[in-house]
C-alpha positions, 0 to 999 in steps of 0.5 A: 128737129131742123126743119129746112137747109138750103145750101147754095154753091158760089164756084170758085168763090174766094174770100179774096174777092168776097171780104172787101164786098161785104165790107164795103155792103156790095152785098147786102144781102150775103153780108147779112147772112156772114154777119148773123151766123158762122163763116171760115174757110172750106178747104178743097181737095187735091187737086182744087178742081171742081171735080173731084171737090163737088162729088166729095162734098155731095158724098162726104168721102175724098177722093181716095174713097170714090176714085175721082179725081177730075172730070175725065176717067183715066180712059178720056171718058167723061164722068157722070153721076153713075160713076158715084157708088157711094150714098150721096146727100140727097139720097141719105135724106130720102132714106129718112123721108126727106125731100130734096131739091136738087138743081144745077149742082155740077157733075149730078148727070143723069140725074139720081130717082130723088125724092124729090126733084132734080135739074142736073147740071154741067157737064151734061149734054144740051136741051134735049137730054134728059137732064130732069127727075122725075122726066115729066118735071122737064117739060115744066122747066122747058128751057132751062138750060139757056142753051142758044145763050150758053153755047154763045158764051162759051163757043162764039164770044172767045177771046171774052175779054174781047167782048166783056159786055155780052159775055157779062150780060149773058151769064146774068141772063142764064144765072137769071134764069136758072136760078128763078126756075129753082126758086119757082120749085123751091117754093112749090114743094115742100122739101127739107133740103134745097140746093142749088150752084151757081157756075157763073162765078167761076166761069167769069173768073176764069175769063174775067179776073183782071177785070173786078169791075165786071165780076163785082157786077155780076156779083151784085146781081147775083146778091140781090137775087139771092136776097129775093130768095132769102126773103122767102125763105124759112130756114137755114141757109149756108153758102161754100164754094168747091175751091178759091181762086187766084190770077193767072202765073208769071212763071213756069216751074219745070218741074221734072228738070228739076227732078232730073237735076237733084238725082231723082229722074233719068234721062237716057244720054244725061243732058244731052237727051233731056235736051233733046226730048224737051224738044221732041216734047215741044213739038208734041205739044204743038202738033199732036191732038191732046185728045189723041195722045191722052188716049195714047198714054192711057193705053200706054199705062194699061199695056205697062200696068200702071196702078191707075188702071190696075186698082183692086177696086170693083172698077178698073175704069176709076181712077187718076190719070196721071199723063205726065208719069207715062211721057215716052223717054223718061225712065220708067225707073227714075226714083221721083217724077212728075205724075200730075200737075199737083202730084209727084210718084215715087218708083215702088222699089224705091224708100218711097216715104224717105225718098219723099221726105227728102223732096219734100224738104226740099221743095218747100224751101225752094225759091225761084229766080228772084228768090219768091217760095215756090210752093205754098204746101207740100204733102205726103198722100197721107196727111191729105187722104184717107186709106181709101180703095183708091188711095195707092192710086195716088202720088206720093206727094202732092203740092200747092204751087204758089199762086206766080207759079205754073208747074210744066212736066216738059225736061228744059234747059232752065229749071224756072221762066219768067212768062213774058207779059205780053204771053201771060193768059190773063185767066184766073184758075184754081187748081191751086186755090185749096182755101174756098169760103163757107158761112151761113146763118139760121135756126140750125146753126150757130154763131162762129168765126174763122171755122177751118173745115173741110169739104167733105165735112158739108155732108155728115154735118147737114146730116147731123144739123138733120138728126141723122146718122152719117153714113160709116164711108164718109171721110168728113166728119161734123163741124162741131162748130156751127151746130147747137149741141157742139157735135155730141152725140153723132151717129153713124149708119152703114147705108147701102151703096148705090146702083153699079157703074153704068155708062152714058151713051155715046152722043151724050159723052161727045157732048159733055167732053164739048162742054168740058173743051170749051170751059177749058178743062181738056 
């Protein structure tokens, strides 16, 4: 029987960056665990946002099962772990005697009644939230969050790039910190299973991207740290990131224009009033609160119907949200239009799946002005989600735009734009970036290469590595590769869902949303 896992996070880290470092031993300590044991890539969900990726590998379910697709409800509220219903992890383990230590994993407030112990992570409120289980744990770990650092971080050192030097510094202090006070619990417990996420990668590639020098810093400190845990530990320990990453674009994409001009969407008084609406929606863009007018459109869908406030799932505040669909001025009964930045919606009444087929074929041989693809992958909902309560909720189409390229739902007098240089943001991003990295080594697995894997297999595999039945929801399946007995034999439970859907208060969801605002989220 396995007796420990420890599964530690790198957001948003990408072969891109990693492979060279470990080549060229950057980072000793990771490329030992790379070269002892298993490696490949963990591809993301649609979108390859942190929420929903992380909430699907801590479940084993994709979005379509559990109804999240970002870090906002369809209603502008922020999630939280309470809007997970379906068995989680940690919480299968505990049915079956296993400890957990569970700490700074994204998108776990309020924390779960673990057996065992958890430290939430972000989005959360500040110090003096009850971020701890059990509560008494947190005077313990007072000063976990490193909050007079992490507010200087991401509210006052803005642009960072302008002050790369105490914005390094402070994400190795927090980093520091945080993952010292892990590996003080982690060594006085005894848990089957650990878990711990570092945020600071992704932050810093989103502010840092152009500046490698700097993130391979970072990088260093976070190896020789993580070499310091490893030499403590005895067990098997297995590293992922919840996407990849990419540099910033170079060219803009309008998307419903070129709807518009293939037939699909319409625009009352043709060009004329596509014209005119990009300039009325130029002008929204720039002079009405975004928080205002998502709050606005949702209400718009709710009063419209649209399905994703009207699932027949138990709770109507689930869902995506899909701002572009509700923009006031196109046709509610255009054949095809932008619903989300990755999604395309296709009207009801319409051959959905011919019609789909259609822009499909057509938007995966399409190139922009210098004649470079412009998707890397276009899908049918289907090929990418399973039939879950949460699946007609859904667009009909979904797309990876390539990495040079931004999709904007805004009507133009061009179908593409080249960003000038001097205009470009120079942060890194990922919503597009489905190929994230996962390796490990250890007694519960084995040696393999190039691994193809999806995240929501993380969890019914380390169920299996445990001996486990995997719960019947999970859409993932095992990863036959890495474990001894090639998969065989896996068993399967009808565990019981989780407690209802509850709401966190008011103070507590200003400020998560704060938190959200500052990464650059909303």
């Amino acid at each position: 029987m396995t007796e420990r896992i420890a599964l530690i996070g790198l957001d948003g880290a990408t072969w891109d960056l990693l492979r060279g470092w470990l080549e060229d031993d950057t980072l000793p300590n990771l490329k030992c665990v790379y070269e002892d044991g298993f490696s490949g890539t963990l591809k993301s969900t649609i979108p390859a946002n942190t929420s929903p990726a992380v909430q699907s590998l801590y479940t084993g379910c994709d979005p379509a099962t559990l109804g999240l697709f970002g870090f906002q409800k369809p209603d502008g509220t922020t999630i939280s772990l309470q809007d997970v219903t379906v068995p989680k992890l940690w919480t299968v383990l505990g049915e079956h005697d296993r400890a957990s230590c569970i700490v700074n994993v994204r998108t776990t407030f309020p924390p779960d009644p673990v057996n065992g112990v958890m430290l939430s992570g972000d989005p959360m409120p500040g110090e003096d939230s009850d971020y701890a289980y059990p509560p008494e744990l947190k005077q313990e770990v007072a000063g976990f969050r490193c909050q007079e650092k992490d507010d200087r971080m991401h509210k006052d050192l803005v642009p960072p790039y302008e002050h790369n030097e105490e914005v390094l510094q402070h994400a190795k202090d927090i980093f520091t910190h945080r993952f010292g006070t892990f590996r003080e619990l982690a060594a006085d417990g005894d848990y089957d299973f650990l878990m711990y996420w570092i945020g600071e990668t992704d932050f810093l590639q989103h502010r840092l991207w152009n500046n490698t020098d700097d993130l391979k810093t970072f990088y260093e400190v976070l190896d020789e740290k993580l070499g310091e845990f490893l030499a403590e530990f005895d067990g098997t320990v297995i590293f992922l990131s919840d996407h990849g990453f990419e540099g910033p674009p170079t060219t803009v994409f309008y998307l419903n224009e070129w709807l518009r001009r293939e037939g699909y969407l319409t625009v009352p008084g043709g060009r004329v009033g596509a014209r005119l609406l990009g300039i009325g929606q130029n002008f929204a863009k720039q002079y009405i609160n975004k928080d205002l007018l998502m709050r606005v459109l949702y209400f718009r869908q709710q009063r419209m119907g649209d399905s994703a406030t009207d699932t027949d799932a138990d709770d109507h505040t689930l869902g995506i949200n899909k701002p572009h669909l509700q923009i006031p001025g196109i046709s509610s009964r255009s054949t095809a239009q932008l619903a989300t930045n990755c999604g395309i919606e296709i009207h009801p009444d319409e051959d959905q799946r011919s019609v789909a087929d259609n822009i499909k074929s057509k938007l995966v041989s399409l190139t922009d002005d210098q004649g470079t693809p412009v998707m890397k992958e276009v899908f049918h909902r289907s090929e990418i989600y399973d039939e879950g309560p949460y699946f007609d909720d859904i667009p009909d189409l979904l797309f990876q735009a390539s990495e040079h390229v931004t999709v904007n739902p805004e009507l133009s007098s061009t179908v593409f734009e080249t960003i000038p240089s001097g205009n470009r943001s120079g942060r890194g991003r990922h919503v597009y970036a489905r190929n994230g990295v996962i390796f490990g080594s250890g007694p519960a697995v084995k040696s393999a290469r190039g691994i193809e894997a999806d995240i929501t297999d993380v969890t019914p595999t380390i169920l299996h590595l445990f001996g486990l039945p995997v719960a019947e929801t999970m859409t993932g399946s095992v990863i036959t590769e890495i474990c001894p007995d090639n998969g065989a034999n896996v068993q399967s439970d009808s565990y019981i869902s989780e407690s209802e859907i509850t709401r966190i208060d008011e103070g507590e969801q200003e400020e998560m949303e704060e938190w959200l605002e500052d990464m650059g989220y909303i």
